[in-house]
C-alpha positions as CSV (number, residue, x, y, z in Angstrom):
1,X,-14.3,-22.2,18.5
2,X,-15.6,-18.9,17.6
3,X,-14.0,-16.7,15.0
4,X,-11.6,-14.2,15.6
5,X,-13.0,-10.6,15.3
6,X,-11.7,-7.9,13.3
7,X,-8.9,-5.5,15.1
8,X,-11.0,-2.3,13.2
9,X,-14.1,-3.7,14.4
10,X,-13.3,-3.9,18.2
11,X,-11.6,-0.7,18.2
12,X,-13.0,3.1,18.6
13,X,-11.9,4.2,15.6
14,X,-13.1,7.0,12.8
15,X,-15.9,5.1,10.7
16,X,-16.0,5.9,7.0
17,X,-20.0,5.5,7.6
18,X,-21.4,9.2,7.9
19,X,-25.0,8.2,9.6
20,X,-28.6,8.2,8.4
21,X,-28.5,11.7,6.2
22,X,-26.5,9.9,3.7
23,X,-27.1,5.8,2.4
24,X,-28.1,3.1,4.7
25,X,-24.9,1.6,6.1
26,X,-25.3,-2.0,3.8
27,X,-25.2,0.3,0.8
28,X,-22.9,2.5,1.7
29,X,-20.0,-0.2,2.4
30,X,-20.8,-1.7,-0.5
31,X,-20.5,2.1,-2.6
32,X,-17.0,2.4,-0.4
33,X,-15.4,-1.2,-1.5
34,X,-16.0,-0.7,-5.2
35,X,-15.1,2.8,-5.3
36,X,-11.8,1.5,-3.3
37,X,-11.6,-1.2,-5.6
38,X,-11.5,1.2,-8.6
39,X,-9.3,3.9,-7.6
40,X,-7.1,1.0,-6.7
41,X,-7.2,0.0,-10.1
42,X,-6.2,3.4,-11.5
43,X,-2.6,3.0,-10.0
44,X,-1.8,0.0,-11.2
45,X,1.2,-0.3,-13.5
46,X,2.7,2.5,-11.2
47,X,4.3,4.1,-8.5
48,X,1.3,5.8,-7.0
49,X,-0.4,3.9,-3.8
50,X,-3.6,4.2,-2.6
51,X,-3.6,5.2,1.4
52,X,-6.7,6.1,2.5
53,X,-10.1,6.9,1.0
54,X,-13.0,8.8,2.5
55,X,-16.7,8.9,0.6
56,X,-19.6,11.4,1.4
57,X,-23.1,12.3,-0.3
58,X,-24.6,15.4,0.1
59,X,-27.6,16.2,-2.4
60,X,-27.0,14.4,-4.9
61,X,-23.3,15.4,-5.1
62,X,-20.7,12.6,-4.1
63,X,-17.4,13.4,-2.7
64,X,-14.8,11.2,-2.7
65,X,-11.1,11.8,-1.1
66,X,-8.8,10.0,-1.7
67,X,-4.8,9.7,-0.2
68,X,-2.4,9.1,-2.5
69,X,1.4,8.3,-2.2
70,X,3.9,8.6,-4.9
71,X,7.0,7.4,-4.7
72,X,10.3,7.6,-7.2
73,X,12.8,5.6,-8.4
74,X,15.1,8.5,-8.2
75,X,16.2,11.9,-6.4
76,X,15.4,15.1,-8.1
77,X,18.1,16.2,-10.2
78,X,18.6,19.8,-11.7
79,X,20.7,18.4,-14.1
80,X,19.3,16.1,-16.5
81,X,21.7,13.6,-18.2
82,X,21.1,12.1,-21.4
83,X,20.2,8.7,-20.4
84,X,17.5,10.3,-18.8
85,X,16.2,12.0,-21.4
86,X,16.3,8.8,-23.6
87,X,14.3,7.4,-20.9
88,X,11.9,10.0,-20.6
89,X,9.1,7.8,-22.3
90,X,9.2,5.0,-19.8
91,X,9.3,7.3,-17.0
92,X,6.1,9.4,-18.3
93,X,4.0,6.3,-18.4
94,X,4.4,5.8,-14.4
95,X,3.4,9.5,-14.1
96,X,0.7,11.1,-12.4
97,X,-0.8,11.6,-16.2
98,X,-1.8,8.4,-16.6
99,X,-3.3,8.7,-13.0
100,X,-4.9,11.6,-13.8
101,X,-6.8,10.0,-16.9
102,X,-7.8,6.4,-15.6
103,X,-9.6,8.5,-12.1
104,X,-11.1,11.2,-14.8
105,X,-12.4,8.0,-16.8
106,X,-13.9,6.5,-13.1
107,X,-15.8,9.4,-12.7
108,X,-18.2,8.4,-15.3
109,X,-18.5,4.8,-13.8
110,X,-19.4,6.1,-10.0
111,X,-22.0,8.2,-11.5
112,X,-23.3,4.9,-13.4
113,X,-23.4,2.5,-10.7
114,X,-24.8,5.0,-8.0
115,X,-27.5,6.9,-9.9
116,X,-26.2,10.6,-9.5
117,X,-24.8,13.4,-11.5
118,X,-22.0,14.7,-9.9
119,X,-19.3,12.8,-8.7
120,X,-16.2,15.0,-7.5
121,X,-12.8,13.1,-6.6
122,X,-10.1,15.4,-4.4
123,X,-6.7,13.8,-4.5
124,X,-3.9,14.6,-1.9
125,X,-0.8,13.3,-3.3
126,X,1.7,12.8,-0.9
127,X,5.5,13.0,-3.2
128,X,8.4,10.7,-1.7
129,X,12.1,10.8,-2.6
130,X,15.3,8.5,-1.6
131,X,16.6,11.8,-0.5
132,X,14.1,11.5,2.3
133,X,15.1,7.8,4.0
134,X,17.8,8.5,6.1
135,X,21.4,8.0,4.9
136,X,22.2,5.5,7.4
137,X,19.3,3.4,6.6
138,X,20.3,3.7,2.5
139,X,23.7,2.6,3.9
140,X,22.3,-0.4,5.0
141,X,20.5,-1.0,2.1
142,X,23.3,-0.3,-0.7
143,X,23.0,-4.1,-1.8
144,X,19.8,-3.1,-3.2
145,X,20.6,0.4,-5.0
146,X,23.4,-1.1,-7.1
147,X,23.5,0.6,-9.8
148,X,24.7,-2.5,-11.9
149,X,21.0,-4.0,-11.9
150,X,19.5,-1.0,-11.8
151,X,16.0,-2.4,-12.9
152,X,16.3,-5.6,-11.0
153,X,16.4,-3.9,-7.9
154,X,13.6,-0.7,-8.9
155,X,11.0,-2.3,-6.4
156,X,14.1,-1.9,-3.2
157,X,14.1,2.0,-4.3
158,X,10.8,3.0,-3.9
159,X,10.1,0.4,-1.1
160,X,12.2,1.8,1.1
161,X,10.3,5.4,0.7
162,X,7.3,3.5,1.2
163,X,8.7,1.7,4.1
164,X,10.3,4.9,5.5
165,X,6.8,7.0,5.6
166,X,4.5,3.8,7.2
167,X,7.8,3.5,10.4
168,X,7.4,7.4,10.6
169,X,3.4,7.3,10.7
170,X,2.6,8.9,7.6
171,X,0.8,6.3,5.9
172,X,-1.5,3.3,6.1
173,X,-2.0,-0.5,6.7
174,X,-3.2,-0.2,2.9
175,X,-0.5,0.9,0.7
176,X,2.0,-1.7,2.7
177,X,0.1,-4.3,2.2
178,X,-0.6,-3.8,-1.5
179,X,3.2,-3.1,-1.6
180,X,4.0,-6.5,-0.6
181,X,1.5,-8.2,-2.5
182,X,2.5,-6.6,-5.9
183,X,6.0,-7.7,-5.3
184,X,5.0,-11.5,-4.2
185,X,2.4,-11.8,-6.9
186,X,5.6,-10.7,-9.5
187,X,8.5,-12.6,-7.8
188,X,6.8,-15.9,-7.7
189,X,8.6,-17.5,-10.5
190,X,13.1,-18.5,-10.2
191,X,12.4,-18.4,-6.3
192,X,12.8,-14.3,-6.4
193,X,10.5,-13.8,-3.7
194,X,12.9,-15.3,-0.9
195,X,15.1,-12.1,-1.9
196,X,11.9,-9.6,-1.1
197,X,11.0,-11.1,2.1
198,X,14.5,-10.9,2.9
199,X,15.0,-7.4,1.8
200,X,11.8,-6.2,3.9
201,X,13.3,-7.8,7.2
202,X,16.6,-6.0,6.8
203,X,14.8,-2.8,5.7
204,X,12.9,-2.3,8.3
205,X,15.7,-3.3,10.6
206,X,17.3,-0.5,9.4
207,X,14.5,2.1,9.9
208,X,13.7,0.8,13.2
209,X,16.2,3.7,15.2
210,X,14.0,6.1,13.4
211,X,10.2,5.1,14.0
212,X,7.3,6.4,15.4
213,X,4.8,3.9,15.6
214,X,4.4,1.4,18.3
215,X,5.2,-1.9,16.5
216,X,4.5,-4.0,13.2
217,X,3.5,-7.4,12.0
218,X,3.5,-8.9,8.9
219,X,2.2,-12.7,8.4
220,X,1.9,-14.1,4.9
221,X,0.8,-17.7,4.0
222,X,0.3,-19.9,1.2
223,X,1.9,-21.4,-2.2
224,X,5.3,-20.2,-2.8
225,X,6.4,-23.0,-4.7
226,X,5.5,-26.0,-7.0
227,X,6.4,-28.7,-4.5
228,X,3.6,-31.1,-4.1
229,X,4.6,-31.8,-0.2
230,X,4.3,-28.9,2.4
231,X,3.4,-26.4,-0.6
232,X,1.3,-23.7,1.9
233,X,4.5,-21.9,4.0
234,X,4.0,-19.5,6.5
235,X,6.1,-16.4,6.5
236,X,6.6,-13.2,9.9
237,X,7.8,-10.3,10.8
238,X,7.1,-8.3,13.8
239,X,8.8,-5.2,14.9
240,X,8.0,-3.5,17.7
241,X,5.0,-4.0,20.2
242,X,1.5,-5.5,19.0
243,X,-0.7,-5.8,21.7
244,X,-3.8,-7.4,20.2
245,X,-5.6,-8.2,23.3
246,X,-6.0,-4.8,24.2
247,X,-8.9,-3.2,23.1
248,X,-8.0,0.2,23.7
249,X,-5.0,0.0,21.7
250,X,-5.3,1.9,17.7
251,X,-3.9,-1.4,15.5
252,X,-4.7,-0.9,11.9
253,X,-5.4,-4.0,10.4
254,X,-5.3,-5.0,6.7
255,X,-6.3,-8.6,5.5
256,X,-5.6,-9.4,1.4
257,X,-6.0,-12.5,-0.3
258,X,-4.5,-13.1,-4.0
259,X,-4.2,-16.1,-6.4
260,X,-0.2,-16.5,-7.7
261,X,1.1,-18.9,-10.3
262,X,1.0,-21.5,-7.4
263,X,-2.2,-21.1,-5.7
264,X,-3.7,-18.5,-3.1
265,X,-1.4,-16.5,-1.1
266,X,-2.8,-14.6,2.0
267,X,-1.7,-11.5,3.8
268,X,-2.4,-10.1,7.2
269,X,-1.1,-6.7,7.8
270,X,-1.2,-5.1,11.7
271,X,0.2,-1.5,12.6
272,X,0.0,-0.2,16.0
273,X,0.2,3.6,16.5
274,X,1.1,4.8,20.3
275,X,-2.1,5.7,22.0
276,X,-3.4,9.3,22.8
């Protein structure tokens, strides 16, 4: 049997490729997947996600833009408490400084590995609350926002700002899929990631009144534990519509592979937008 095709390659979507004025198309996806691969890399260790990315060339000057979405653990406050401040150190090092410095520091390796001398990186940074999820979704989620095990239950926080923006169609295939993977990479250990795939079904169950896109499909498969016999599980989710088959359908599709405690673990990631 043949392969199955990618969804983004059988679809008339935007291409990142701009055409012959700029690098042949074998270079130039190779110059966009490490450039994705190290602004990726810059937001690891914090609450910033990488949503899109967009690289030109223009004599001798690269451009690269880049979406960014930053979510929080908590609202804004106009009164700080003191366990805040006390905190204030942890909190700065998943800032937007230490963002700012590892893509300042990147600079200097895009000029290295494509041969030119200016490199300039726009960032739109897209800011997220829990103020903005609905109430009656963070109703349904109050299990999770405990305040109790406050740390254990950060990743629920933020997730659900994430979560909130990709049912609403303001971000990406990309930043919920490195979402989920983080999480399962983390949890793999006391069996924790049985409580995350649980918490994304009834998350997204309760953002489903509110969403704008046509459906989504989550499929994850592999290791998740250290039994010998039927070790590789497989794990979905769908909500909503995904009509594969049809071509003229936008379905954003993100495929991830990582390597856990366990073995590999692979995730497929499928968005369908309503079409025009």
């Amino acid at each position: 049997m043949a392969q199955k095709a990618h969804p983004n390659s059988i679809r008339p979507l935007d291409s990142p490729y701009q055409g012959c004025t700029h690098w042949d198309e074998a270079r130039f996806y190779y110059i966009l997947s490490t450039v994705h691969k190290l602004i990726e890399s810059c937001c690891l260790g914090t609450t910033h996600y990488l949503d899109k990315i967009k690289v030109n060339r223009q004599h001798g000057l690269i451009l690269v833009e880049a979406k960014l979405i930053h979510v929080h653990f908590r609202s804004k406050r106009h009164l700080k408490s003191r366990r805040y401040k006390e905190n204030k150190s942890q909190i700065k090092k998943e800032s937007w400084t230490l963002v700012a410095c590892r893509l300042h520091s990147a600079v200097k390796l895009i000029q290295s590995f494509t041969g030119t001398r200016k490199v300039t990186i726009r960032i739109n940074r897209l800011k997220t609350y829990t103020r903005s999820v609905p109430k009656s979704a963070r109703k349904q989620i109050a299990f999770y926002a405990r305040s109790a095990h406050q740390a254990k239950y950060d990743y629920a926080r933020y997730g659900m700002q994430l979560l909130s923006l990709i049912v609403r169609d303001k971000a990406s295939a990309i930043s919920l899929s490195r979402f989920i993977i983080q999480n399962i990479s983390s949890r793999q250990r006391r069996k924790r990631h049985y409580e995350f795939l649980g918490y994304l079904k009834q998350a997204f169950a309760a953002l489903q009144p509110y969403k704008k896109i046509q459906g989504v499909k989550i499929q994850i498969k592999g290791r998740f534990t250290h039994k010998a016999k039927g070790r590789s599980k497989v794990w979905k989710y769908q909500m909503g519509q995904m009509p594969l088959s049809q071509i003229s359908t936008p379905i954003q599709a993100e495929y991830i592979q990582t390597q856990t405690g366990y073995g590999s673990v692979g995730l497929k990631v499928w968005i369908c937008n309503w079409g025009e």
